[in-house]
C-alpha positions in Angstrom: -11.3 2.0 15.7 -12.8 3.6 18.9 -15.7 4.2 17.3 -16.0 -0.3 16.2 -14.3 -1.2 20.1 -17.8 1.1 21.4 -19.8 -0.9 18.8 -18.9 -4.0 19.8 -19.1 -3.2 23.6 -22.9 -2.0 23.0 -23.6 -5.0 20.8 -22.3 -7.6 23.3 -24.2 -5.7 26.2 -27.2 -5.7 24.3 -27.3 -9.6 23.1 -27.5 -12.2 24.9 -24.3 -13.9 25.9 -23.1 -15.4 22.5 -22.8 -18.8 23.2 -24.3 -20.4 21.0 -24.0 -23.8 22.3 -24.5 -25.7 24.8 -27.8 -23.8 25.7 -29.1 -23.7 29.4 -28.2 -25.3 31.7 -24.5 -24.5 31.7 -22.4 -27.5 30.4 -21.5 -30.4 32.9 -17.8 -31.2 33.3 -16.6 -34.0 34.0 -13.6 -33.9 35.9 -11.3 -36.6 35.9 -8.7 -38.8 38.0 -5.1 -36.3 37.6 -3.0 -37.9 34.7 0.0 -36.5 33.3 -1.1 -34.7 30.3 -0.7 -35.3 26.9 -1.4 -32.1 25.3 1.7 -32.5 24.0 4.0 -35.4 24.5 7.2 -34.5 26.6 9.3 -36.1 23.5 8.9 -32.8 21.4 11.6 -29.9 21.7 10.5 -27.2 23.0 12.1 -24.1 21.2 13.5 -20.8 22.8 12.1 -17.5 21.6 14.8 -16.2 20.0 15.2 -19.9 17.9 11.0 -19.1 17.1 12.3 -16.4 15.3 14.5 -17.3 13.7 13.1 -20.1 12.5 10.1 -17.8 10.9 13.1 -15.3 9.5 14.3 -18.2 7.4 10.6 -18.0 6.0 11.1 -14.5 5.3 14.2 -14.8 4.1 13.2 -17.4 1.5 10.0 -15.1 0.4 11.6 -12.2 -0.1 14.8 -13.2 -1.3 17.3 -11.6 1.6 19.7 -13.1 3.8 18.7 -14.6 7.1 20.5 -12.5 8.9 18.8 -9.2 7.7 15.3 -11.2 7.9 16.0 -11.6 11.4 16.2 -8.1 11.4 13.2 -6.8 10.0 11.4 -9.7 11.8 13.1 -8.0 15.4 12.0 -4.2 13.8 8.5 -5.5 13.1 7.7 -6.6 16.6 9.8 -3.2 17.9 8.0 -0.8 15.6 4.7 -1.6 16.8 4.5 1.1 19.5 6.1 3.5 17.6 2.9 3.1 14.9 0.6 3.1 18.1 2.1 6.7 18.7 1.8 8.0 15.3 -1.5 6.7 14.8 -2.9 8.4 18.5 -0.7 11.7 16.8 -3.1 11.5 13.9 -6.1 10.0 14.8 -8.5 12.8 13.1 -6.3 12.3 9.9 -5.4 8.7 9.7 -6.3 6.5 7.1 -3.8 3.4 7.1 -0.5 2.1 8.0 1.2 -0.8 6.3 4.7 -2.4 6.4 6.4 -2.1 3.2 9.1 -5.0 2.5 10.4 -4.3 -1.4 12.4 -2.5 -2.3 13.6 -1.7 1.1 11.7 -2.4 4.9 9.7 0.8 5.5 6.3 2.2 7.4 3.9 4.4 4.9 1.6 6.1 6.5 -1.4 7.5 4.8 -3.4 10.6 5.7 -6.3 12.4 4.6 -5.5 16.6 3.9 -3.2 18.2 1.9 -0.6 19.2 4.8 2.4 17.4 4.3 4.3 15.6 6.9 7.9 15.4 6.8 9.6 11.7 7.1 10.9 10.0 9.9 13.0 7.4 10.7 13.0 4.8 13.8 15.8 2.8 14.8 14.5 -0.5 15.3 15.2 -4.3 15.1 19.3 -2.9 14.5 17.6 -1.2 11.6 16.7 2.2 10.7 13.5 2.0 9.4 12.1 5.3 7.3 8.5 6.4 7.6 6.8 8.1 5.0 3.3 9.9 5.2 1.4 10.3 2.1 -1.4 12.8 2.3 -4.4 13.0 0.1 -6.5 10.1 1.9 -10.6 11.1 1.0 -11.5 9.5 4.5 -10.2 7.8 7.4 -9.9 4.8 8.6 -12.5 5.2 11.8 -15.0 6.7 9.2 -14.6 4.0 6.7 -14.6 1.0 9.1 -18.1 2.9 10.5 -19.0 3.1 7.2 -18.9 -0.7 6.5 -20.3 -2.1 9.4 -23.5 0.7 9.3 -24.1 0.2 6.1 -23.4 -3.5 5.7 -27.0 -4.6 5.9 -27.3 -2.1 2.7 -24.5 -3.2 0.8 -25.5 -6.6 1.1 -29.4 -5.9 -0.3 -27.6 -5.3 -3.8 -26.5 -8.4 -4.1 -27.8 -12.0 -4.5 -24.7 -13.2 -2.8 -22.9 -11.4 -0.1 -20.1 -9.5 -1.1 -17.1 -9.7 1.1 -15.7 -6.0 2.4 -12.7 -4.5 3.9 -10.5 -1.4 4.5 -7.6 -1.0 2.2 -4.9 0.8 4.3 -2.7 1.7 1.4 -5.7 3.2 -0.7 -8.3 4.4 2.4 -10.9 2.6 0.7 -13.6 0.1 0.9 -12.6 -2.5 -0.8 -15.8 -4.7 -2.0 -14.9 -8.1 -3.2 -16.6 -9.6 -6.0 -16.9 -11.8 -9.0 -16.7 -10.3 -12.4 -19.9 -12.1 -13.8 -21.9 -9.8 -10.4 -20.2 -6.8 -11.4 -20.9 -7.0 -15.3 -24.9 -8.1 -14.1 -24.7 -4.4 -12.0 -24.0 -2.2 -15.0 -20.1 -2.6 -14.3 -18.1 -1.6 -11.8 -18.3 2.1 -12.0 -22.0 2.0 -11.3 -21.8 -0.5 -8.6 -19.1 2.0 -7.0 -21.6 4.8 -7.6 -24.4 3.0 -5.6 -22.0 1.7 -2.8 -20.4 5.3 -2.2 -23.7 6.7 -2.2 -25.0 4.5 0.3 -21.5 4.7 2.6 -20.6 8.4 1.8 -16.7 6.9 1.2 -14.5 6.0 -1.5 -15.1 2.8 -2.9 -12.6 -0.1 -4.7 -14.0 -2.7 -6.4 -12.2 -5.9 -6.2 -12.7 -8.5 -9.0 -12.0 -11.7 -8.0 -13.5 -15.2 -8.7 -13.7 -16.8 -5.4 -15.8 -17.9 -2.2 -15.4 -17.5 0.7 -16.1 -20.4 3.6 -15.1 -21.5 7.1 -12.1 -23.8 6.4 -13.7 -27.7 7.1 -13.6 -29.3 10.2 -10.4 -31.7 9.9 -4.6 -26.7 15.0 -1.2 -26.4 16.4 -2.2 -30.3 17.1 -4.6 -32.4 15.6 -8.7 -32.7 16.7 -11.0 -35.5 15.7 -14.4 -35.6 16.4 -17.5 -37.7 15.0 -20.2 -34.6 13.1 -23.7 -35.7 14.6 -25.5 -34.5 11.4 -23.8 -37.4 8.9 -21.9 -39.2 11.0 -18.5 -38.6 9.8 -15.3 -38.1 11.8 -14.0 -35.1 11.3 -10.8 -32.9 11.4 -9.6 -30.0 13.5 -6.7 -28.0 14.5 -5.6 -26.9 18.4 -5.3 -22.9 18.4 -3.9 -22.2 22.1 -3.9 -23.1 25.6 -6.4 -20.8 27.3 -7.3 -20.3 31.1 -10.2 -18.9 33.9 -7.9 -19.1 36.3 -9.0 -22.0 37.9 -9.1 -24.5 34.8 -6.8 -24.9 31.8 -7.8 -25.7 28.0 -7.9 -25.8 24.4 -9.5 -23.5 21.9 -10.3 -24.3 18.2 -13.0 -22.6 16.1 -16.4 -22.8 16.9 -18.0 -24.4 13.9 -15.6 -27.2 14.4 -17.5 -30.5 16.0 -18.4 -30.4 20.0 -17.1 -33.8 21.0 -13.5 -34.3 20.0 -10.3 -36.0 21.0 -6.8 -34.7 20.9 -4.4 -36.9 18.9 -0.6 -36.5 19.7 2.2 -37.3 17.3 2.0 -40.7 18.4 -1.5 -41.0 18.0 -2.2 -41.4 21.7 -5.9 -40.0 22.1 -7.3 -37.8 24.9 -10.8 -37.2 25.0 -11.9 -33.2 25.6 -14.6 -32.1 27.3 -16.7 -29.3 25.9 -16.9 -26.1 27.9 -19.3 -24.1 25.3 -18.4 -22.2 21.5 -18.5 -18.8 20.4 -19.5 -18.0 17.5 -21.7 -14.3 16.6 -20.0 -11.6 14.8 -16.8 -11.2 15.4 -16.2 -14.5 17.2 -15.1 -18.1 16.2 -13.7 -20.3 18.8 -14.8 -22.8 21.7 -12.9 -24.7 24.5 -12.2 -27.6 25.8 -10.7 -28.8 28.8 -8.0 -31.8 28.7 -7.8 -34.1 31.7 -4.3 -32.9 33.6 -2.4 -29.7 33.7 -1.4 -27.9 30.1 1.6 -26.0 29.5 1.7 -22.6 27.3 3.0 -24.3 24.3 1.9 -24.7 20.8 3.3 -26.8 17.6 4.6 -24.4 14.7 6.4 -26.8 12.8 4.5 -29.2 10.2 5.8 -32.5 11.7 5.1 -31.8 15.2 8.4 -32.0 16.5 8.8 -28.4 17.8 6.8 -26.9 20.5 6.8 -23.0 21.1 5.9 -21.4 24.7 3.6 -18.4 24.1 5.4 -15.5 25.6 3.7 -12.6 24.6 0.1 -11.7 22.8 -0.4 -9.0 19.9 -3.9 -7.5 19.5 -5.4 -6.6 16.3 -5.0 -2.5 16.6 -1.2 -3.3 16.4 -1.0 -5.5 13.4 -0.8 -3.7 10.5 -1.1 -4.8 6.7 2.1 -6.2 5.7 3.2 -7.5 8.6 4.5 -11.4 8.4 2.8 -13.8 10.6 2.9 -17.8 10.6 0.2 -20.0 11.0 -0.2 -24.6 11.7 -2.7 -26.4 10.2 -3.1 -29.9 10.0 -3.3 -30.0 6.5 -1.0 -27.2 5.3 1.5 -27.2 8.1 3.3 -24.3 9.1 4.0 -21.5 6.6 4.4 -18.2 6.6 3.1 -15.0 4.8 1.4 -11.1 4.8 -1.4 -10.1 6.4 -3.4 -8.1 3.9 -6.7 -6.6 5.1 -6.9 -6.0 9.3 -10.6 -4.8 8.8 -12.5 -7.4 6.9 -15.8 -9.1 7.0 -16.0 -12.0 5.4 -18.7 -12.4 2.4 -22.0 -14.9 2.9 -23.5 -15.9 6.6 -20.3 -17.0 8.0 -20.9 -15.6 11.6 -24.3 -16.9 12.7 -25.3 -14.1 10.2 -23.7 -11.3 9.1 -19.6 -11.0 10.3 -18.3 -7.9 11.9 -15.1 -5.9 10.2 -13.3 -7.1 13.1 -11.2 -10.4 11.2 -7.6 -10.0 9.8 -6.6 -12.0 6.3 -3.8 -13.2 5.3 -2.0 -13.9 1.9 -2.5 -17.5 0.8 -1.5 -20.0 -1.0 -1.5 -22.0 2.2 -4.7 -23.2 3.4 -7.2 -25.9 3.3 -9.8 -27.6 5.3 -8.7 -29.4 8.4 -6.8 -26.0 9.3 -9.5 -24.7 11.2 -8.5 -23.1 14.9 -5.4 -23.2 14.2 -2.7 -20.7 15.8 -1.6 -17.7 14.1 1.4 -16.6 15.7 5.0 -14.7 15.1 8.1 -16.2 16.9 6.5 -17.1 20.7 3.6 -14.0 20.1 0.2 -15.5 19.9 -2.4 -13.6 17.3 -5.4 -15.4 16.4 -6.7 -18.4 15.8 -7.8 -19.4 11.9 -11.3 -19.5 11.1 -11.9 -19.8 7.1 -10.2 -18.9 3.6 -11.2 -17.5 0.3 -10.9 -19.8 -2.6 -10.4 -19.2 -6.0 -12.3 -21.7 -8.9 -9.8 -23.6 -8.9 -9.6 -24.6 -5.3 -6.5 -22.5 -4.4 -6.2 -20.4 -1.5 -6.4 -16.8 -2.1 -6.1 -16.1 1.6 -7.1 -16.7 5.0 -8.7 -15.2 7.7 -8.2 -15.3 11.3 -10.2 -14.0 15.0 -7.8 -12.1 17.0 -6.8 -13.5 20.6 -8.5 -9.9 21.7 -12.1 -11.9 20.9 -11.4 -15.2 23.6 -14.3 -15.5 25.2 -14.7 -13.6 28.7 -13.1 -15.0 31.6 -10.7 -16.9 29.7 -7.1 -16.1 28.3 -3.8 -17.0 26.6 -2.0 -18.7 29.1 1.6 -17.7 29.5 5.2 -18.7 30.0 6.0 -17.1 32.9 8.4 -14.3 31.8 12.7 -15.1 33.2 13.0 -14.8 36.7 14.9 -10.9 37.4 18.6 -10.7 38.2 20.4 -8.5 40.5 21.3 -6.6 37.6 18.3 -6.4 36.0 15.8 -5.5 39.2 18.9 -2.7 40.2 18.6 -1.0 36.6 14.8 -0.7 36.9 14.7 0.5 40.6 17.6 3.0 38.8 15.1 4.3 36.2 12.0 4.5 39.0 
C-alpha cells in the first residue's frame, strides 16, 4: 500500500486541484447573523461511547447469533487488535498478501502469505478475548503487487470490455477479483480465457466473480437528512449528512459530491437550515463536498434510524487498518442504520463513477442495506468515524449486493473530522503516565 499512498501523492501533485466545482473564482460565503445551530436539535440524546458500542454489539449479536455480552467483546477485540495487524503486516510486508477477521466458527485473524515458510500461530489477548492468529502460506502475490497491478493495468482491463468491469483485491484468496456478469464472461470464451488474458496483462492471479449486478452512486435523496432542488430537471432531491468537518477556522458538513450543490438540512422536526456550498470533490478516489451551516456544530452524528440518538465522534480509523471482515455501521436516510462486513478494502468500482476511471482506494461492504437517498452518509463503529457512503452494487432485482464507502483519510485538504475533545486527565491518570515517561 506504499506503493498506491506514493501513487496517489504523485497523481494529486500532478492534477490540478480536484475540485471539480465551483470553478474559479473560489466560492463566496455568505456568512450569517450567529444563531444557535440546528445541526442537530438539542432534544436528541446524545449517547456515551461505551453505549455506541454496545448498541452496534446487539447488531452483532443478532447476525451472528452470540450473546451480547460476547459481541461486545469481539466488537472491543476488533477495535484493540488493529495495531497488533499493523505490526504483523510491517513484520511481513515483502510476504503479505491479506488479513481478514474471521467471526464463525470462532473470532480469529488469518493471515495470508505468499512462500512456503510456515509461520507458527499466535494469539493476542484482546477485547477480554484471546484471539488466535493463523498464517496461511502459499499466496502467488502480494497485496502491494496486486493492488499495483490493478490500478496500472486498469486502463487495459477495462479495453476488453464493453462495460467496465468492477475490480478488487481478495484478502483471503491474494487475488484480483474481476466482477462480472455471466452473459460478458460466456461472450469472452468463458471465464478461463478471460482469466488467461487478465493475468497475462497483470502478471497476477486472477478470480472471476460472476455476478449479475451494476454498480452506481447511490441517488441523491446522511447521518441527517439533505434536500436540495437538481438544476438539470428540476426535482428536489435527497441526501444524507456524513460528518462534521473543520479548517480550523470554520465548521461544516460533508456529503458526497455527486449529491446536489444547493441543499438545506432538515432536522427531525423538519426545521430547515439552508447550507452554503464551500466546493465538491470528486476525481479518483474522492467523493464528498461541504457545506457550512450558519452557527457553531458539535462532533455528533445520528446512527439510529429515527433520529433520536446522536453519537460524538471520538476517534477516526483509516483505511490501512480496516481489514475484510471487520463490522462497521452505516445511516442512511432511506435504510437507516444497520450493520454488516466489510468485504473488499481495495476496490474500484465498475463504469465512470469517479469523473472517469475510480482508484482501488474504496472499501465495500456486505449489503442488503442500501438504497438511494443514502448517499454521504457516515460509516462508523461505536463513536469511530470511517467513511462516508458513496454508491452500491445492485443485483437485477434491485437488491443491494453491497456498498461502498470513501475513507475519512480522502477529506479534502485543510479540512478534518472534528472531534469530541477526549475526558479531561485526573490526578491519577496524568501521575501514571509521568510514571511510565
Amino acid at each position: 500500500m506504499r506503493i498506491l499512498a506514493s501513487l496517489l501523492a504523485m497523481l494529486t501533485m500532478a492534477a490540478a486541484p480536484p475540485v471539480i466545482a465551483p470553478p474559479a473564482p473560489a466560492p463566496r460565503i455568505t456568512i450569517r447573523p450567529a444563531q444557535p445551530a440546528t445541526l442537530p436539535p438539542p432534544a436528541a440524546r446524545i449517547e456515551s461511547s461505551e453505549e455506541a458500542l454496545a448498541r452496534d454489539a446487539a447488531e452483532y449479536a443478532a447476525l451472528y447469533g452470540v450473546p451480547a455480552e460476547v459481541a461486545l467483546r469481539r466488537l472491543h477485540a476488533q477495535t484493540e487488535s488493529v495495531a497488533a495487524t499493523e505490526r504483523i503486516e510491517a513484520r511481513f510486508r515483502d510476504r503479505i498478501a491479506g488479513i481478514s477477521i474471521q467471526h464463525r466458527p470462532t473470532y480469529g485473524i488469518n493471515v495470508y502469505l505468499t512462500g512456503a515458510t510456515p509461520v507458527a500461530p499466535e494469539h493476542l489477548h484482546v477485547g477480554g478475548l484471546d484471539v488466535a492468529v493463523i498464517f496461511r502460506t502459499g499466496a502467488r502475490a502480494t497485496r502491494d503487487r496486486v493492488v499495483w497491478a490493478m490500478t496500472t493495468h486498469q486502463a487495459e482491463i477495462r479495453a476488453l470490455f464493453n462495460v467496465a468491469p468492477s475490480m478488487g483485491l481478495d484478502p483471503r484468496t491474494g487475488e484480483l477479483v474481476i466482477v462480472v456478469n455471466q452473459s460478458v464472461v460466456r461472450s469472452k470464451g468463458g471465464a478461463d480465457v478471460l482469466r488467461g488474458k487478465i493475468a497475462g496483462i497483470t502478471g497476477v492471479p486472477v478470480q472471476i466473480r460472476l455476478q449479475d449486478r451494476e454498480d452506481r452512486n447511490l441517488s441523491v435523496e446522511g447521518g441527517s437528512r439533505l434536500i436540495g432542488v437538481d438544476p438539470d430537471d428540476k426535482l428536489r432531491k435527497l441526501c444524507t449528512t456524513g460528518f462534521v468537518v473543520t479548517n480550523g477556522a470554520q465548521q461544516g458538513v460533508v456529503t458526497a459530491a455527486h449529491c446536489v450543490d444547493t441543499i438545506s438540512h432538515f432536522d427531525p422536526t423538519g426545521g430547515e437550515t439552508p447550507l452554503d456550498f464551500v466546493a465538491q470533490w470528486g476525481w479518483g478516489y474522492r467523493d464528498v463536498q461541504v457545506h457550512l451551516a450558519p452557527g457553531p456544530l458539535q462532533p455528533l452524528f445520528y446512527a439510529d434510524t429515527a433520529r433520536t440518538r446522536l453519537r460524538p465522534v471520538t476517534g477516526q480509523q483509516s483505511r490501512e487498518a480496516t481489514r475484510a471482515g471487520d463490522f462497521v455501521c452505516h445511516r442512511g436516510e432511506k435504510t437507516g442504520y444497520h450493520c454488516a462486513e466489510v468485504e473488499l478494502v481495495d476496490f474500484a468500482p465498475a463504469g465512470e463513477l469517479c469523473g472517469g476511471a475510480c482508484l482501488p482506494t474504496w472499501v465495500t461492504v456486505a449489503g442488503p442495506h442500501c438504497r438511494g437517498g443514502d448517499s454521504g452518509g457516515p460509516v462508523f463503529i461505536g463513536t469511530t468515524a470511517l467513511g462516508i457512503v458513496k454508491g452500491a452494487s445492485y443485483r437485477p432485482d434491485k437488491s443491494c449486493a453491497f456498498y461502498f464507502y470513501m475513507s475519512t483519510d480522502y477529506l479534502p485538504a485543510g479540512w478534518s473530522l472534528l472531534r469530541e475533545p477526549p475526558p479531561p486527565a485526573t490526578n491519577a491518570s496524568a501521575a501514571s503516565r509521568a510514571a511510565s515517561q
